[in-house]
N, C-alpha and C positions, 0 to 999 in steps of 0.2 A: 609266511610273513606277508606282509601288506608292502604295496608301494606307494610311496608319498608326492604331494603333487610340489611341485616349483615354478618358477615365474610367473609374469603375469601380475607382481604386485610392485610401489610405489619405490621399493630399492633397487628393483632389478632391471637395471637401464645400466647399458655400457657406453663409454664415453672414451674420446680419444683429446689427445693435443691439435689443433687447429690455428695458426697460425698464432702462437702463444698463449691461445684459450681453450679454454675444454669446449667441444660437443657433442652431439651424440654419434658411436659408431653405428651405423645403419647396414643393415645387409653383413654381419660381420658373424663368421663361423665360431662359436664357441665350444669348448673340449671343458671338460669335466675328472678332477683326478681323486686323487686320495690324501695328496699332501700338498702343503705348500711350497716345494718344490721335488723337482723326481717325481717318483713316486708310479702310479699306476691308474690308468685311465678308468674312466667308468664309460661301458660302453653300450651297456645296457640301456635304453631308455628309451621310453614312449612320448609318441606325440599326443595332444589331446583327442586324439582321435582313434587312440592304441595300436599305430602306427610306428614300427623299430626305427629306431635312427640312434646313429654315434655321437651326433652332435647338435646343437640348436642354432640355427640363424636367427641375429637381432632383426625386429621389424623396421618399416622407413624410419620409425622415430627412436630406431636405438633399445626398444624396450625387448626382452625376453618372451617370448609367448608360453602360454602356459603348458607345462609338460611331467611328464613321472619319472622318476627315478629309477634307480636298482631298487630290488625287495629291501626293505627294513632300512634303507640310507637319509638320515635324516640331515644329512650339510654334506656339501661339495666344497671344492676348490674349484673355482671358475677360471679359466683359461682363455682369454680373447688375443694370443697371439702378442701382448704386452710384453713390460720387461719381469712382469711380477703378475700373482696369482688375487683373486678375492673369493671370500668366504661368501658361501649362498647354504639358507639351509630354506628347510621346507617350509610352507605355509600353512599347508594344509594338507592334513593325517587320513587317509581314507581307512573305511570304517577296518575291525580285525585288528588292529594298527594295536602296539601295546602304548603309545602313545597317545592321551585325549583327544576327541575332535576339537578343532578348535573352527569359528568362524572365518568366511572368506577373507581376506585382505579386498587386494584388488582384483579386479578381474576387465580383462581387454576385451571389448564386447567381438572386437575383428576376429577372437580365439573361438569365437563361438560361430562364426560365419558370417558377420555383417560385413558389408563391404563398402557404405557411403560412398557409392556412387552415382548415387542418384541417379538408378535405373532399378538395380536391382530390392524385389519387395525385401527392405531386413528386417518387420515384423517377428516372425519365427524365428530369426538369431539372435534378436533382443530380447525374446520372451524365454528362450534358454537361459538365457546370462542372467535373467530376474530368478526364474526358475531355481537357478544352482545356486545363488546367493541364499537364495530363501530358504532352501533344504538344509545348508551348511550351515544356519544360522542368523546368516545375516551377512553382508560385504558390500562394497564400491563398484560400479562399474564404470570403469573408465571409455569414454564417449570421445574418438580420435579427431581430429579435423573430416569434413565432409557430409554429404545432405545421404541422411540415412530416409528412405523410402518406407512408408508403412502402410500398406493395405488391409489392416486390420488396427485393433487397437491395443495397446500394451495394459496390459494389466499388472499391476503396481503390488507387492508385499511387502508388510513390517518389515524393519532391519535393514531394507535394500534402498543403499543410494545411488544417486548418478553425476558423476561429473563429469563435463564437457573442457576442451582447450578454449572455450568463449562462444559468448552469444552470437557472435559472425559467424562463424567457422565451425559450429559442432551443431546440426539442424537435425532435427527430429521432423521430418513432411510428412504428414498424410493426407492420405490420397482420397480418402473417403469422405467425404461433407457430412454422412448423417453420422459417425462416429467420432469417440472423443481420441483426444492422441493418447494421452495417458491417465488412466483411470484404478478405482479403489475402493472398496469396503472396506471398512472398519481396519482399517491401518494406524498404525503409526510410529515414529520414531524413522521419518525420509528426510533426506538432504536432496533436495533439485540443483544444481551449479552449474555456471560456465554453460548451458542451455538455450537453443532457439529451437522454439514448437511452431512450426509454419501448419497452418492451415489451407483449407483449399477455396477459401475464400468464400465459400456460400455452404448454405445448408444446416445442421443443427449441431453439430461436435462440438463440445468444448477441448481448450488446450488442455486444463489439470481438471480432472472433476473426482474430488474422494468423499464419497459419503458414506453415514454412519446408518448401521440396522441393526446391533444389537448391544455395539459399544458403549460405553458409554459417551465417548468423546470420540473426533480426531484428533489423535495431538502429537505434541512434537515434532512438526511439519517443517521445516527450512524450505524456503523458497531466496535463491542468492543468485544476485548478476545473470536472470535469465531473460530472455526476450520471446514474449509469448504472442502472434499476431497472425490476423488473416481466417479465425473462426468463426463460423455461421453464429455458434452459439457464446459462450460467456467466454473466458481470457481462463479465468478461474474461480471454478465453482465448489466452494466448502462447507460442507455441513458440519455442524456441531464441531468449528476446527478450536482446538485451546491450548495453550499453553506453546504459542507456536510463532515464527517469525518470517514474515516476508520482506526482505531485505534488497532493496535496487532490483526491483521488477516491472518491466515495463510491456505495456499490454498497446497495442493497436490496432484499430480497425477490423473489430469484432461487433459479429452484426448481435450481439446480446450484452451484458454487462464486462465493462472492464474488471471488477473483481466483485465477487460476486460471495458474503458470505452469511451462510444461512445457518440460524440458531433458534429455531422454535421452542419453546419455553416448554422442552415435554421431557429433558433430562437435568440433573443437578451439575453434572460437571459442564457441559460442552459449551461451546462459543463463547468462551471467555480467555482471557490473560491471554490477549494477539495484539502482536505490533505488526504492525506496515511503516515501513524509514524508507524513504526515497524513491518509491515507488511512483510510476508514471500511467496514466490512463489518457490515450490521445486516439482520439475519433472514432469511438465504439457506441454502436448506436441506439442502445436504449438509456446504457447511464456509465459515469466512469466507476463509481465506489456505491456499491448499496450493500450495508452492513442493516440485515436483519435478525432482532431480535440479543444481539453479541450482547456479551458485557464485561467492562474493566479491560476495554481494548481500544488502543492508542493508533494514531494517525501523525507521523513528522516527516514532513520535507514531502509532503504527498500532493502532486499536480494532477487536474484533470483539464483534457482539452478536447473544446470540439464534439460535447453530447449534450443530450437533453436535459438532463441532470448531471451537474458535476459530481457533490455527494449527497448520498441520501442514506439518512440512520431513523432504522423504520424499529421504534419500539426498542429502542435499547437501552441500556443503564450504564452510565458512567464511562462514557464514549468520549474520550479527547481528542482533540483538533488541535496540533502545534505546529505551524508556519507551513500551513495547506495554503494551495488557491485555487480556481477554478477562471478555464479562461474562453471565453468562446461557446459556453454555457446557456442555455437558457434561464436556468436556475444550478445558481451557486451552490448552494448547501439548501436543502428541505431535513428539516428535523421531526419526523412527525413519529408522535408520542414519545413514552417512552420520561425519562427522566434521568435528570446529573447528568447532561452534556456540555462541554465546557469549550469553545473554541477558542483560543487562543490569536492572533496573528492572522487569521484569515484577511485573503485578497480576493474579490470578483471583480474581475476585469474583463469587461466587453458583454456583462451578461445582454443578454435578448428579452428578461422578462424582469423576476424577482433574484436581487441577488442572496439573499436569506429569508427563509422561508420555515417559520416555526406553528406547525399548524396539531391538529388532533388532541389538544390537552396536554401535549409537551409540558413539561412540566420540571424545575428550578435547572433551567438552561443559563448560561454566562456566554457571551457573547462580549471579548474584551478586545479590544485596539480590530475591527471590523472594517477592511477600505474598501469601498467601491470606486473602480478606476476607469473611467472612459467608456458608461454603457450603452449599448447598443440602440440603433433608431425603434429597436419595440422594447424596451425594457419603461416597467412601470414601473419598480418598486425598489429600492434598499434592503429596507428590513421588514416583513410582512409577519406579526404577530396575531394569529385569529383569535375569537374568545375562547377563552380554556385554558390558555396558556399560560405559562410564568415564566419571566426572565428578566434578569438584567444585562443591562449593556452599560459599556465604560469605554470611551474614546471611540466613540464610530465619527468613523469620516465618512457621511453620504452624499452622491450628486444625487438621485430621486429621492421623492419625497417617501416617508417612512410612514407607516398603514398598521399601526398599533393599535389593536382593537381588545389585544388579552393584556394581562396585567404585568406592565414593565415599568422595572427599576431602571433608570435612567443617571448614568453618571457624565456630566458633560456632553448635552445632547446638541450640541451645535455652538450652543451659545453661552458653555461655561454654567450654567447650572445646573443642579442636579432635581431630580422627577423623581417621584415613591409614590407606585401603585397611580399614577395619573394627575399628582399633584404637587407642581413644582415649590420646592420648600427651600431654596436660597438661590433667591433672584440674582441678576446678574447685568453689565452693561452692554454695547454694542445695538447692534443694528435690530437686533432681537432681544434689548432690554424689558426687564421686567421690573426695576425699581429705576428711579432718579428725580432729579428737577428740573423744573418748567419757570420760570417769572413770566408773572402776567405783565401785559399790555392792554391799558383799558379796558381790565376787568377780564381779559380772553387768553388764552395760546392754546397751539397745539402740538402736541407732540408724537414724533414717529415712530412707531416700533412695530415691530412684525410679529411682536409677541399678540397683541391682544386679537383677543373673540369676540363671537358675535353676547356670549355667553359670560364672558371673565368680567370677575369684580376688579374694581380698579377704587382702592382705597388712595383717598389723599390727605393730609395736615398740612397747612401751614408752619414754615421752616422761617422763613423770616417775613415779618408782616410789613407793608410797603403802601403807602399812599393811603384812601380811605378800606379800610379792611372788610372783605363781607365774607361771605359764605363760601368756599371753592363745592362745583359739583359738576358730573361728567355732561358732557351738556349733548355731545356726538360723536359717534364711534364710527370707523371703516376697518370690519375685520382683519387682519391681515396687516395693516398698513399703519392707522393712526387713532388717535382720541382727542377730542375736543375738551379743557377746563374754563369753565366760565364760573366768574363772581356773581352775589346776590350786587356787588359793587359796583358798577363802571369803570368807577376810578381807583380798581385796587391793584397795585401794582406789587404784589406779595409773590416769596419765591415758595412754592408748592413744593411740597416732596410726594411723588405718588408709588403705587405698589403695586402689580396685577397677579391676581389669583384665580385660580379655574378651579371650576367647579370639580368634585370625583364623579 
């Protein structure tokens, strides 16, 4: 007969009464029987290291560490010394077993020899623990409080997750500049959790880097509540990632891209159907979000602070922006190519150059409720659309001036009217009116608006005819500012209604 493995997974924690509440028994001897009470000890039993022992000590945090049984015993009666007994059975069948293999549970990486003490290299005790997940199918590895050192780099398989006690307190360091922390071929189906990837602050490693050579996709990738920072090279680097979610990640002070994901147009499935929620990119220094190539992949609650580019969507299709901003940016969002980008809610505040930036033929982009908020002493531009381009905008609030050279639908461009394709089709009032009235004074007035050109036709009628009535024609213009109506009259003192029109 076979022996079966025990502890080490997410039930097998002992617990005591604590000042009226339960917490974990730590360091606490447990015996093993046959029944629920009486009965007969099991005394048989191996450590994971096939090492005889009577009985199993919980670790600091009360959990079981992983161990074998007697031959063929698939459930115990657990024994902590209480007033009563609990049922434990096995997790995991080793092979002979007349019972199925079934996949890991959990697995305590400390079971495998890591020791986060941030001294010792645990490289090679976390590459076990991936290791034996992967063989059995697939399982968790649970990642305890403490800075786990790595002198090499982990290499990542299908099936096998990691969960950390939190981004503070469960640290993945390596030590290596030119290697990444955790890394992947053609994987998928991981959960990253509860995770802090410290880097060494210089050189080319990235934190996650999984890329594709034969798959067709990366997918099914969970990235959750992890803190990735301090990498020469990208935060996280994704080829062909799909069907996959990075959820409250935050990436800083990486000297390559905050996240980084790449989808060259040379497979049918990859880099598509990806959400990023709440993700944070702060002071990494080529760009915070550059999504190359992705498509029908979504961006919400997503900040970037403190790079050269905030976001940049290089070639992609149908790429949503809902309630992003960019702060501290030289350039807010660049859109360049690509088609069916839709941002929503976007904020640039403090940019240094252009706060949108839709350039290379980009093409039916939406650009709705756009603020730019307090920018910087080198910032030129708002919204910078070159020739090639298409888009509409609805509700932009800009302080620069806006440098629209490709072809933009305009909803409410400052001044309450609306612009199609370069040619405003319902005028509006204010300080930037394009329609209203004027009464002459002997024959003259002028009127102020910052709408008109060197170039704009300025149609007028007569609305009500006044004194000796002549001819109204534009008589002087100052682009920018004002226009001159004077009568064929002197004495005509008639209320004008006029209308300004630009040319396409």
């Amino acid at each position: 007969m076979a022996r079966n493995e025990f502890g080490a997974g997410l039930a097998d924690y002992v617990v005591k009464p604590v000042d009226g509440l339960w917490g974990v028994a730590s360091a606490t001897s447990v015996t093993f029987w046959d029944a629920r009470d009486a009965g007969n000890q099991y005394t048989d039993l191996l450590d994971a290291g096939s090492t005889a022992m009577t009985s199993v000590r919980t670790d600091e945090y009360g959990a079981l560490p992983r161990f074998f049984g007697p031959d063929g015993v698939t459930g115990m009666w657990a024994d902590a010394g209480g007033s009563s007994r609990s049922w434990i059975e096995a997790h995991k069948i080793t092979a002979g077993s007349s019972v199925p293999v079934s996949p890991l549970d959990w697995l305590n990486v400390k079971d495998y020899g890591a020791r986060g003490d941030g001294i010792t290299d645990d490289a090679p005790a976390l590459q076990a623990a991936i290791t034996a997940a992967s063989a059995a199918g697939g399982g968790t590895l649970y990642v305890p409080a403490g800075r786990y050192i790595l002198n090499t780099a982990l290499t990542w398989s299908s099936g096998v997750n990691a969960v950390g006690a939190g981004d503070r307190v469960s640290i993945l360091q390596s030590s290596n500049p030119n290697l990444d922390c955790i890394s992947g071929t053609d994987i998928s189906g991981v959960t990253l959790q509860g995770l802090q990837l410290s880097g060494p602050g210089r050189g080319f490693g990235s934190g996650v880097r999984f890329t594709r050579f034969s798959a067709p996709s990366t997918a099914n990738i969970t990235l959750r509540d992890v803190m990735i920072r301090s990498f020469g090279g990208d935060g996280v680097f994704c080829h062909e990632l799909a069907s996959s979610v990075l959820h409250r990640v935050r990436v800083r002070t990486c000297g390559g891209i905050g996240f980084h994901l790449q989808a060259p147009q040379d497979t049918v499935l990859g880099g598509a159907s990806t959400s990023l929620i709440g993700c944070s990119a702060e002071g990494n220094v080529t760009a915070g979000y550059w999504l190359d190539g992705m498509s029908y992949t979504s961006l919400t609650a997503c900040a970037a602070q403190g790079s050269p580019s905030g976001f940049r969507l290089d070639t992609c299709t149908a790429v949503n922006l809902t309630g992003c901003g960019a702060e501290l940016c030289t350039t807010g969002l660049t859109v360049y190519g690509g088609k069916g980008a839709v941002v929503a809610g976007f904020t640039s505040e403090a940019s240094d150059g252009t706060s949108v930036w839709l350039t290379n033929s980009a093409t039916g982009v939406v650009l709705n409720g756009v603020t730019e908020v307090s920018p910087g002493s080198g910032a030129t531009t708002c919204v910078r659309a070159d020739t090639g381009t298409i888009a509409t905008v609805l509700g932009l609030t800009a302080v620069k001036a806006n440098v629209l050279s490709g072809t933009v639908n305009r909803i409410d461009p400052g001044d309450g009217s609306l612009v199609a394709a370069g040619r405003t089709v319902v005028p509006s009032g204010g300080t930037a009116a394009r329609m209203g009235t004027a009464v002459m004074a002997a024959g003259t007035v002028t009127v102020n608006t910052t709408a008109v050109g060197a170039s704009s036709v300025v149609q007028l009628t007569i609305q009500t005819p006044g004194g000796t009535v002549g001819s109204p024609y534009v008589n002087a213009r100052t682009a920018g500012t004002s226009f001159t109506i004077k009568s064929t009259s002197a004495s005509d003192t008639s209320t004008v209604g006029w209308r300004i029109l630009d040319p396409s």
